[in-house]
C-alpha positions, 0 to 999 in steps of 0.5 A: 184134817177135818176141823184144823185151822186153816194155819195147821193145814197149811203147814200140814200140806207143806211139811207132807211134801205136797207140791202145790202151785197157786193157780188162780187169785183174786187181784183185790186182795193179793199181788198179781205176781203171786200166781204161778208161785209155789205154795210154800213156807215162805209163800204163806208168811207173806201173804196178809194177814186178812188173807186165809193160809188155805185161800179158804174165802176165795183169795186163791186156788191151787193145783197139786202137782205132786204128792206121794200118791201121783204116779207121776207129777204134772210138770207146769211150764212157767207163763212168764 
């Protein structure tokens, strides 16, 4: 993974059934209503295109729920 763009990873983390919700964002540069959101396919066209597909510069974080090595998955309840 190591010296991948940032595009290949992300589509690398979604095609390995990594289940990830985006956590935290920056308001200046993303929509409010893209916290809590599966990071997916879709997620990840509409995000602008001054926006890095792995939040690499800080627009936004993520939390694994899920992938092949948890026992079990974190199950998130939705805030809204």
């Amino acid at each position: 993974m190591v010296g991948q763009s940032s595009k290949a990873l992300a589509q690398e983390i979604i095609e390995r059934g990594i289940d990830t919700v985006l956590v935290t964002i920056d308001r200046l540069v993303l929509p409010e209503r893209l916290c809590g959101e599966r990071y997916t396919e879709h997620l990840i066209t509409e995000l602008p295109n001054n926006v890095d597909p792995c939040g690499e510069d800080g627009e936004f974080h993520t939390l694994v729920c899920n992938s092949k090595y948890f026992s079990h998955p974190i199950v998130i309840e939705p805030y809204r």
